[in-house]
BALUM-443833 format. One record per residue (C-alpha): z, y, x; residue number from 0; residue in three letters. Coordinates in nm, 4 decimals. Each point is the difference from the previous one (the first is absolute). Example, Ala and Ser with C-alpha at 12.3 -4.5 7.8 and 13.67 -1.06 7.14 Angstrom:
2
PT         up      north       east   num   residuo
PT     0.7800    -0.4500     1.2300     0       ALA
PT    -0.0660     0.3440     0.1370     1       SER
% end
This chain:
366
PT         up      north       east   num   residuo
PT   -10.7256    -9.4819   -10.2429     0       UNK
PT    -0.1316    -0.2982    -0.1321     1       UNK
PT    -0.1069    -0.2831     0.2182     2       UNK
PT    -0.2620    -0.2348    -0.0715     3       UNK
PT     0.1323    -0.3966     0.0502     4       UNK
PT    -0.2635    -0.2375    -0.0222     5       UNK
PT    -0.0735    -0.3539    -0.1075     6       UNK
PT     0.2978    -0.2306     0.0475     7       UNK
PT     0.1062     0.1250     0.3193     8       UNK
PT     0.1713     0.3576    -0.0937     9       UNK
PT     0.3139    -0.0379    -0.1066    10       UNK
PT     0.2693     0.2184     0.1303    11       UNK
PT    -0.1497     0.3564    -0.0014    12       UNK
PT     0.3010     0.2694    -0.0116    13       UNK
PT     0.0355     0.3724     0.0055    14       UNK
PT     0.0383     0.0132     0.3310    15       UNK
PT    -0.3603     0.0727     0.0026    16       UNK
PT     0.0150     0.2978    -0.1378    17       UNK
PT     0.0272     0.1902     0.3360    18       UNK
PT    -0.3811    -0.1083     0.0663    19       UNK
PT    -0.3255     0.2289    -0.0481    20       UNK
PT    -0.1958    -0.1239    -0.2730    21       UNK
PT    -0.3348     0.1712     0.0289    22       UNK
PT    -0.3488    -0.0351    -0.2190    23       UNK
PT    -0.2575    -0.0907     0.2628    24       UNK
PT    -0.1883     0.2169     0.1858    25       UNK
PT    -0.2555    -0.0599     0.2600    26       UNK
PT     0.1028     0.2606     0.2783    27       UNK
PT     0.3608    -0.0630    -0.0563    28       UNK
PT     0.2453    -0.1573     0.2889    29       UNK
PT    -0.0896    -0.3567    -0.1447    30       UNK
PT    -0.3670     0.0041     0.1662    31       UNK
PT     0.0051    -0.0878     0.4241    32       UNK
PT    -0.3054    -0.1367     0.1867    33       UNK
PT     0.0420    -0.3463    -0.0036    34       UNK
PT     0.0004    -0.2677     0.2139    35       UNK
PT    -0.2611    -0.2668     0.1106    36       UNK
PT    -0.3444     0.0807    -0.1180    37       UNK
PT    -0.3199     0.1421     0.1979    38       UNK
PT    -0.2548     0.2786    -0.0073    39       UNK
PT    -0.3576    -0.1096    -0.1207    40       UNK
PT    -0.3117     0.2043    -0.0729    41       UNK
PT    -0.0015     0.2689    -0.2687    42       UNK
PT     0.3465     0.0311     0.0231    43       UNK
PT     0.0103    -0.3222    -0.1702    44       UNK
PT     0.3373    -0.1570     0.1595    45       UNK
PT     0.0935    -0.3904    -0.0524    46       UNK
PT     0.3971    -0.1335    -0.0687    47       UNK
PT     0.1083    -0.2419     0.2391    48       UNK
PT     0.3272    -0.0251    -0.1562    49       UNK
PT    -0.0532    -0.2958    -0.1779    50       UNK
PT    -0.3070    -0.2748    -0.0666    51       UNK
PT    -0.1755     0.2032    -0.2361    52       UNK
PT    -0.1295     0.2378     0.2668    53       UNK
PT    -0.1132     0.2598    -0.2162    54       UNK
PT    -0.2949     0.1817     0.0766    55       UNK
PT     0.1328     0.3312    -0.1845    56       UNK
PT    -0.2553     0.2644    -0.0390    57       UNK
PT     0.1004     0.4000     0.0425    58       UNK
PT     0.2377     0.1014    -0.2837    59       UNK
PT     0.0491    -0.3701    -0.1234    60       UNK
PT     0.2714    -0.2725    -0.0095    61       UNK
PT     0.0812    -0.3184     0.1031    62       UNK
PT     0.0405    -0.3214    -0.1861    63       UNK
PT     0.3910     0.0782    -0.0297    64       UNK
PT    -0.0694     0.3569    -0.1246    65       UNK
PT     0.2224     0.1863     0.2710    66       UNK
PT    -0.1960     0.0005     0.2838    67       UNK
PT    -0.2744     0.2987    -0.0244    68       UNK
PT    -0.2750     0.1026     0.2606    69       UNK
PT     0.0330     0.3994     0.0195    70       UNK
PT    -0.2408     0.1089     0.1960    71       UNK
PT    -0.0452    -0.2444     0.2499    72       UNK
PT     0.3201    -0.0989     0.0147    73       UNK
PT     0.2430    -0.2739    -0.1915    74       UNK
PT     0.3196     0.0946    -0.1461    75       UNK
PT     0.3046    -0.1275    -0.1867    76       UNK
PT     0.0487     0.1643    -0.3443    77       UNK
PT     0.3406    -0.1726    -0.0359    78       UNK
PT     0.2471     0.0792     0.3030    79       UNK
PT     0.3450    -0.0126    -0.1588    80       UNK
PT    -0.1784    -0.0163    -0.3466    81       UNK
PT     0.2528    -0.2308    -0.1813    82       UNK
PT    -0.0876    -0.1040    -0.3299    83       UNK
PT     0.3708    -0.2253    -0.0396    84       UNK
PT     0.2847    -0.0761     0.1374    85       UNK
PT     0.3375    -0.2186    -0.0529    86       UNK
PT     0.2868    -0.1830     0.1368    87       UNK
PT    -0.1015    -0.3599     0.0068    88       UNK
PT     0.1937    -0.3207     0.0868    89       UNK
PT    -0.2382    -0.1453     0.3257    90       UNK
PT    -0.0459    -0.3052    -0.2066    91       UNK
PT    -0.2248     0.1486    -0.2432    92       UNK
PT    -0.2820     0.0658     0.2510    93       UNK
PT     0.0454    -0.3173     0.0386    94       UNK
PT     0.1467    -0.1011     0.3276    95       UNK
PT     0.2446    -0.2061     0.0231    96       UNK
PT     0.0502    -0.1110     0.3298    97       UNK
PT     0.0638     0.4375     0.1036    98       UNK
PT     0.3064     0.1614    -0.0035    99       UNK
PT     0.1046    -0.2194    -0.3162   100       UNK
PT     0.2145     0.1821    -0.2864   101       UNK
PT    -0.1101     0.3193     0.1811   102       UNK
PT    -0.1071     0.3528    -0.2203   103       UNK
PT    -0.3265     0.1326     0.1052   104       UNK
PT    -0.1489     0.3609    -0.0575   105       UNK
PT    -0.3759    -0.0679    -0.1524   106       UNK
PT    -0.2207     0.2397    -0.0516   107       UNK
PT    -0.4002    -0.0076    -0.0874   108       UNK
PT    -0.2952     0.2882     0.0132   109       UNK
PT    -0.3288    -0.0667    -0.1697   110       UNK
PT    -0.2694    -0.2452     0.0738   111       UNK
PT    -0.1345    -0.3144     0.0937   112       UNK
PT    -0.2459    -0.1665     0.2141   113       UNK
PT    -0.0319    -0.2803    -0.3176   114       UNK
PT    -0.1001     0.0488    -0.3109   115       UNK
PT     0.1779    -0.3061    -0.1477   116       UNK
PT    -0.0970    -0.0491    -0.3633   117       UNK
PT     0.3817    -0.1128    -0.0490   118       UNK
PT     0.2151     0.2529     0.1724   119       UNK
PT     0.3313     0.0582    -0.1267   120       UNK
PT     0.0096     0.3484     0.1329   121       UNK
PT    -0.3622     0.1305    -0.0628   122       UNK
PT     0.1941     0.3264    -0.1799   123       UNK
PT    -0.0096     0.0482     0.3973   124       UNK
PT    -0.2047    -0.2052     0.1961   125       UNK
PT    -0.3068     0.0980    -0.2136   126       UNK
PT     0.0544     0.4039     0.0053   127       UNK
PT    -0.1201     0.2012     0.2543   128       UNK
PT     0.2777     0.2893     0.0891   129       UNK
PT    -0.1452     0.3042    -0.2184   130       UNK
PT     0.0895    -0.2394    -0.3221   131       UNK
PT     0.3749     0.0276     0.0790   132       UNK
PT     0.3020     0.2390     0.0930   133       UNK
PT     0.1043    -0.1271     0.3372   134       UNK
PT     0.3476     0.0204     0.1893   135       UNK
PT    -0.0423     0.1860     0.3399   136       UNK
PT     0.2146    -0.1941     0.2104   137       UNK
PT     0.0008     0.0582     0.4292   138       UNK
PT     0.0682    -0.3121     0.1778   139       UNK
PT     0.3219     0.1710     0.1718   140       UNK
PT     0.1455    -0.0117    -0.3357   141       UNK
PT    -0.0140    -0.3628    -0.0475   142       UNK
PT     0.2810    -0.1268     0.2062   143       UNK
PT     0.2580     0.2448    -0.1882   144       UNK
PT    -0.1577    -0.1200    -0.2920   145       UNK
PT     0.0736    -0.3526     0.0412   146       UNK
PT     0.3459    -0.0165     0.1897   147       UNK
PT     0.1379     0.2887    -0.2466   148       UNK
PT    -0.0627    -0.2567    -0.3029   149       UNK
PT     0.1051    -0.3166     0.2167   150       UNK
PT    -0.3673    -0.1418     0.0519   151       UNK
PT    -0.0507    -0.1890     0.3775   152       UNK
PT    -0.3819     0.0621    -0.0039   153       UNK
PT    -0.3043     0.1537    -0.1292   154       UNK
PT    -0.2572    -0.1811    -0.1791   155       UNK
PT    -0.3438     0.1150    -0.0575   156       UNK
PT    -0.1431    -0.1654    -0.3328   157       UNK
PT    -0.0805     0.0502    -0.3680   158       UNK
PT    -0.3469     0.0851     0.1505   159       UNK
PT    -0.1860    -0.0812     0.3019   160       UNK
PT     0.2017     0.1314     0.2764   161       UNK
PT    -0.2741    -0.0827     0.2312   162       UNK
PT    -0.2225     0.2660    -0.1311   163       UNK
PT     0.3474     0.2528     0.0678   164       UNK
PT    -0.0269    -0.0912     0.3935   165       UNK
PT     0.0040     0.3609     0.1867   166       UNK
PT     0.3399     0.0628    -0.2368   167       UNK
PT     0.1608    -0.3237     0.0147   168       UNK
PT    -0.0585    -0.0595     0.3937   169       UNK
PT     0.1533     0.3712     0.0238   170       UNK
PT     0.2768    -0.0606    -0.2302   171       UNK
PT     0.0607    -0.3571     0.1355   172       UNK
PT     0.0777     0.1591     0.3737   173       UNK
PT     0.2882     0.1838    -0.1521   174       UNK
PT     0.1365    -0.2961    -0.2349   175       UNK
PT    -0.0122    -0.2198     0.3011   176       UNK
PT     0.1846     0.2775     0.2133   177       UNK
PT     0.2884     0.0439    -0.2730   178       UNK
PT     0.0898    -0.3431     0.0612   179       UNK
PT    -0.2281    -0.1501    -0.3475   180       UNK
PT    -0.1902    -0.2743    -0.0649   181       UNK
PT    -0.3971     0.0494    -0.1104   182       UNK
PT    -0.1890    -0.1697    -0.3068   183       UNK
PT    -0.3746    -0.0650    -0.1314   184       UNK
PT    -0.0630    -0.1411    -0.2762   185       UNK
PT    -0.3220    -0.0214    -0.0099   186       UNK
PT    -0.3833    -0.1578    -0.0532   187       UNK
PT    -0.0620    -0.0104     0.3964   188       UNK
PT    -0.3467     0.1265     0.0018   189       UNK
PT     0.0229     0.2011     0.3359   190       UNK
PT    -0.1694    -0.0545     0.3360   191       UNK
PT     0.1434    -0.1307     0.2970   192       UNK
PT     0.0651     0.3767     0.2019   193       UNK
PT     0.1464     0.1935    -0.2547   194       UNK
PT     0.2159    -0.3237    -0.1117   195       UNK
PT     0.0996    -0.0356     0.4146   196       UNK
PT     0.0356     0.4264    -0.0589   197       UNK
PT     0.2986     0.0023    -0.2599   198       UNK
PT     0.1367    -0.3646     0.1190   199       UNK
PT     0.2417     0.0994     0.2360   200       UNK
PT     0.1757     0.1535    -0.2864   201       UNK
PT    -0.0352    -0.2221    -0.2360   202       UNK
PT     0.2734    -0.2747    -0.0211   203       UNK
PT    -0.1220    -0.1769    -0.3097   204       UNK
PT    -0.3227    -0.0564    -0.2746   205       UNK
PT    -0.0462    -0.2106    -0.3149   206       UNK
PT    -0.3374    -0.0503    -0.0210   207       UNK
PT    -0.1578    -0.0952    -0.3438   208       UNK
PT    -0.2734    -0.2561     0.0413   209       UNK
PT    -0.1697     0.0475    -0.3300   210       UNK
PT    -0.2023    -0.3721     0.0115   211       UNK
PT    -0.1228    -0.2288     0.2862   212       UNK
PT    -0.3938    -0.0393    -0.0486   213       UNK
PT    -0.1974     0.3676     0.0355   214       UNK
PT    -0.1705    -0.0017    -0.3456   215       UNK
PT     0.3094     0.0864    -0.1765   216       UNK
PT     0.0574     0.2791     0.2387   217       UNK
PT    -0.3810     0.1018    -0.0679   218       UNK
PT     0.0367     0.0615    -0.4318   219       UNK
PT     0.3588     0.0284     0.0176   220       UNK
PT     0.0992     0.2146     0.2774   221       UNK
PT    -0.3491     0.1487     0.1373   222       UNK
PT     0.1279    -0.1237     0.3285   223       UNK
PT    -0.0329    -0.3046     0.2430   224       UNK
PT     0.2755    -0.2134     0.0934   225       UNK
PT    -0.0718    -0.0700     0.3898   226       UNK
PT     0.1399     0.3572     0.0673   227       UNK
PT     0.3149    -0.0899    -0.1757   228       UNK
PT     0.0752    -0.3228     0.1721   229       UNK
PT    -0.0433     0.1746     0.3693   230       UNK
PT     0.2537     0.2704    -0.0758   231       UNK
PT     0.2240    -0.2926    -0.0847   232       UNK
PT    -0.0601    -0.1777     0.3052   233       UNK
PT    -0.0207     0.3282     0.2034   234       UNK
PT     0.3571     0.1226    -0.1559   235       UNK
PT     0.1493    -0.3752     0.1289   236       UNK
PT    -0.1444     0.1110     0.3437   237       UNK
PT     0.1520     0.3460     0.0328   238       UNK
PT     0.3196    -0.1075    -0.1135   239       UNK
PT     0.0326     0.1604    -0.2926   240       UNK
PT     0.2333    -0.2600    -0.3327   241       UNK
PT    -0.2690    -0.1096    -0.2143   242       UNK
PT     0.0215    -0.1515    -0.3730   243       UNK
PT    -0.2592    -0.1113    -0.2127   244       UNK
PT    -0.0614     0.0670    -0.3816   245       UNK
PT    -0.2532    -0.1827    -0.2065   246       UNK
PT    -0.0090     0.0655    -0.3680   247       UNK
PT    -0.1248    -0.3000    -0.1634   248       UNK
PT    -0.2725     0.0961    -0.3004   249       UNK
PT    -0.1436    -0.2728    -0.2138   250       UNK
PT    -0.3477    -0.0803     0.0503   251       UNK
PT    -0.0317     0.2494     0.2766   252       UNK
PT     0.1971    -0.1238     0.2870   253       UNK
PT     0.2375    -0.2907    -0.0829   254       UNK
PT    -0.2113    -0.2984     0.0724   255       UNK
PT     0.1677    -0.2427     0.1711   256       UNK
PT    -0.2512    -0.0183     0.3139   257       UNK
PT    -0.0236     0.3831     0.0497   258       UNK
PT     0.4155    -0.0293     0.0112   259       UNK
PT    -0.0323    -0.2818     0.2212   260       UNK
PT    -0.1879     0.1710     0.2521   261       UNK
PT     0.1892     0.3174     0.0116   262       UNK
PT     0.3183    -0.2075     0.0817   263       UNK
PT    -0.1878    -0.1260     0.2702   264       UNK
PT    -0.1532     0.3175     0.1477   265       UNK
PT     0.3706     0.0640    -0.0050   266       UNK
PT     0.1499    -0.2647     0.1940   267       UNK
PT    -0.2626     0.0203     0.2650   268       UNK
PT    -0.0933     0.3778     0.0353   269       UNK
PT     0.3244     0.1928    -0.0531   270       UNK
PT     0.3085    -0.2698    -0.0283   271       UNK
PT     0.1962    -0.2720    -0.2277   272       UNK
PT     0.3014     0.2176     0.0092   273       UNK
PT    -0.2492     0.3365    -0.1536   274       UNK
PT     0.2153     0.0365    -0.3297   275       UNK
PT    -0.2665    -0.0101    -0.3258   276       UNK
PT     0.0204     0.1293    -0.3433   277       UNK
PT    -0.1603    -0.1865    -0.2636   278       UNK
PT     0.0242     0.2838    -0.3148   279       UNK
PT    -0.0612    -0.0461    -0.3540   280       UNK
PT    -0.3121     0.2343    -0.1605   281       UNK
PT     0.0840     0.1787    -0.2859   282       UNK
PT    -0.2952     0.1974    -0.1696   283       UNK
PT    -0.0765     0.3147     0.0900   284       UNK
PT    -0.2643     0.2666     0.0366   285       UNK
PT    -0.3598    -0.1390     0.0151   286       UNK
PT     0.1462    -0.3433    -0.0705   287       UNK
PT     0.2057    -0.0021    -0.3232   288       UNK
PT    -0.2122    -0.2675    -0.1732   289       UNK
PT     0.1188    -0.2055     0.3008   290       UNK
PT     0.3000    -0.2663    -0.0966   291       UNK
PT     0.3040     0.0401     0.2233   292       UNK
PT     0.0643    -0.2625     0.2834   293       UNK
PT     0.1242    -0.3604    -0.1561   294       UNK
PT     0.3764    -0.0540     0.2089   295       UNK
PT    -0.2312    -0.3724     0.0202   296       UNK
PT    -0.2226     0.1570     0.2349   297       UNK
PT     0.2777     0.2278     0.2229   298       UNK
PT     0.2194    -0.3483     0.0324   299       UNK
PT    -0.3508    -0.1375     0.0829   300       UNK
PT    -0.1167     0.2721     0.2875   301       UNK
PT     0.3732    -0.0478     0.0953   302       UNK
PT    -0.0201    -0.3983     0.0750   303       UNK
PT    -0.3587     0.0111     0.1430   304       UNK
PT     0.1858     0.2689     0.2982   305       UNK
PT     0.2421    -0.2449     0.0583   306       UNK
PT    -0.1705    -0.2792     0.0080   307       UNK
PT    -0.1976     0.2414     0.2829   308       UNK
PT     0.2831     0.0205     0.2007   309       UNK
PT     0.1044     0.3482    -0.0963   310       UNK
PT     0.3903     0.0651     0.0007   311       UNK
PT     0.0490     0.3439    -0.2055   312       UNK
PT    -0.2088    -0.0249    -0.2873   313       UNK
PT     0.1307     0.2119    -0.3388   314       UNK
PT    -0.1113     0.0596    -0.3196   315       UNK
PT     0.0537     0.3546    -0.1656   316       UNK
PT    -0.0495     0.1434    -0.3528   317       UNK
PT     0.1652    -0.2886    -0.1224   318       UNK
PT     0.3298    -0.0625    -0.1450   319       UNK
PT     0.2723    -0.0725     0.2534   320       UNK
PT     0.0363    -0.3592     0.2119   321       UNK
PT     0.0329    -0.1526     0.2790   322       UNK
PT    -0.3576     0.1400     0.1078   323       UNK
PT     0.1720     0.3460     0.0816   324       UNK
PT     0.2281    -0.1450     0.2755   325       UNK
PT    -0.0549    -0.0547     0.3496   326       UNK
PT     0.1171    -0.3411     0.0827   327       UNK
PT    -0.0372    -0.1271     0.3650   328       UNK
PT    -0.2932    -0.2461     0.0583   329       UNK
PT     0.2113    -0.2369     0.2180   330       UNK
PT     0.3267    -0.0690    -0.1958   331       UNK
PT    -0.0488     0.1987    -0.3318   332       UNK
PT     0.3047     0.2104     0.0653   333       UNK
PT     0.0012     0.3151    -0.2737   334       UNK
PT    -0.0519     0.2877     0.2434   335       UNK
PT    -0.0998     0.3269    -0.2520   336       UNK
PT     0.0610    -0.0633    -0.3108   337       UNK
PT    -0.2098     0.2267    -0.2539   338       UNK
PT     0.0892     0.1265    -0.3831   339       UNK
PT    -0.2655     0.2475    -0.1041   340       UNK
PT    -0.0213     0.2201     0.2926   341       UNK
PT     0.3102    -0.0082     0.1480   342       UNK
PT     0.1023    -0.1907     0.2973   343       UNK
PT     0.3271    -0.1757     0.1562   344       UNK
PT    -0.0330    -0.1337     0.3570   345       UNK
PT     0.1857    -0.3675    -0.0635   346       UNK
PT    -0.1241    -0.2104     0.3152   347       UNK
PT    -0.1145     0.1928     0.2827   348       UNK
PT     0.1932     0.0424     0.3039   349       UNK
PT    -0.1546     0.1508     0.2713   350       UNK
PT    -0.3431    -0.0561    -0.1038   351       UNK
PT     0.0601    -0.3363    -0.0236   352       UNK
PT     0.0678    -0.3027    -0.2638   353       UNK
PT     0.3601    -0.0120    -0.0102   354       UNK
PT     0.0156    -0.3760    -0.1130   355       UNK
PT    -0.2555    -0.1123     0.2516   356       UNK
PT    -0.0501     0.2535     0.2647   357       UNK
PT    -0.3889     0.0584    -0.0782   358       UNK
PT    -0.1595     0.3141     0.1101   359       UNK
PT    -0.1237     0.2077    -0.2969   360       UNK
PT    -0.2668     0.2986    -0.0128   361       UNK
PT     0.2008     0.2823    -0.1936   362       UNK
PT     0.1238     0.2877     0.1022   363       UNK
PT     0.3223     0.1427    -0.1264   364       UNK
PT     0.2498     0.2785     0.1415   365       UNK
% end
């Protein structure tokens, strides 16, 4: 069976796979359940409240994601355990770094997305609605075996929104949780407060891409806002699930120096200094191949203007290796992960603390 790996992040499919259902879509099949959060209105027109589009959806029509249909009256899923990929994946390519360093990872994506981001890496995805690809039929009590037959701690949801995935991930996340596993999103954060507070006691850990920091560029870029975004953020911090940050830094759209200012300080102030943050490199791609690829100028640039905010963890990714991989701790500099590619070594960590100088640092390990 072959397995669809996406983007940068799907390295590491095997044959292991092979044991899984892969089906051609079809609306009455076992992927379709009547979804969660969204409410009856006249006509048996129904509205979303999964996330802050809030899609009025008329009889027989979709969401903005594409997998959320009114039938009827009534709103349903079209993609429980619809998996479009899936792959072993070291926990650092999500990224998050300060989680379960050196640590594999079972990924897997469906098909999707709230966004409609005119540079997406994984719009052979993201940008297809489920009928446009053969899907993997995977139940959630399958996961766990899954992942701790192939030596994964966790689960991450990603390659798409896993947001828009949220009646099969919050069932499937129960079980990881209960088999002892640790829980990822990697995702765009555009969901509401109830169903984020619905899935969050089983949810140990989300990167959350913010794509810029004023609202116009999620406007024409993304066909989103940005307020939404930053409230899951601060929301996640709250509920106590381990955030990190990725911005990917485009020329001319989102790299001036003010915007970059302020986001460090939202930041510091809203979520914490110690909130790891990924500064990544753009590299042209779908919508946006006429656009030049991030200047390492700029990166180092975003990187100094963090610090110079107060922020401790700040990387930079898509760029050759350096220093800017490592975690080093903000009080004596002491080498505590060091980072080649996307592997891992644990070097000054004892006890979740600095081993030179004693200072307390937010990362988990086990």
């Amino acid at each position: 069976m072959n397995i669809r790996i996406v983007g940068s992040c799907g390295a590491g499919a095997n044959s292991f796979y092979k044991n899984i259902n892969k089906v051609s879509f079809i609306e009455n099949s076992a992927m379709k359940k009547e979804a969660a959060f969204w409410k009856p209105l006249s006509d048996e027109t129904v509205q979303c409240l999964l996330c802050p589009h809030h899609c009025i959806i008329a009889p027989e029509k979709r969401g903005i994601c594409g997998v959320r249909k009114n039938e009827h009256g009534k709103l349903f899923t079209l993609i429980y355990g619809a998996c479009s990929s899936i792959a072993e994946d070291p926990i650092e390519k999500k990224p998050l770094y300060h989680f379960y360093p050196g640590s594999l990872v079972l990924s897997l994506g469906s098909v999707g997305c709230t966004f409609r981001c005119d540079h997406c890496q994984n719009y052979s995805i993201s940008m297809v609605r489920p009928e446009g690809l053969s899907l993997q039929d995977i139940s959630p009590d399958t996961l766990s075996k899954l992942a701790v037959d192939h030596g994964c701690r966790g689960v991450a949801w990603t390659y798409n929104e896993p947001t828009i995935w949220h009646e099969y991930t919050r069932d499937a996340a129960k079980l990881v949780k209960s088999a002892g596993l640790y829980t990822v999103y990697v995702t765009n954060g555009y969901i509401e407060e109830e169903p984020l507070k619905d899935i969050a006691p089983y949810l140990d850990a989300m990167n959350v891409d913010v794509k810029a920091f004023h609202d116009e560029f999620y406007k024409t870029v993304c066909k989103a806002k940005l307020e939404p975004v930053l409230q899951t953020c601060e929301r996640a911090k709250k509920l106590g699930i381990h955030l990190e940050l990725t911005y990917l830094v485009i020329p001319g759209l989102n790299d001036d120096i003010q915007e970059i200012k302020e986001f460090c300080q939202w930041i510091g102030e809203k979520l914490s200094t110690d909130t790891p943050v990924h500064f990544s490199r753009f590299h042209p791609e779908y919508k946006m191949t006429d656009t030049k690829a991030t200047p390492t100028s700029t990166l180092l640039a975003c990187y100094s203007i963090a610090k110079d905010a107060g922020l401790s963890f700040v990387y930079l990714g898509n760029i050759a290796h350096g220093d800017y991989d490592n975690t080093y701790c903000p009080s004596c500099k002491n080498l505590l992960v060091e980072r080649y590619g996307f592997s891992a070594q644990i070097k000054g960590l004892a006890q979740g603390k600095c081993s030179r100088c004693g200072t307390a640092i937010p990362l988990r390990v086990g």
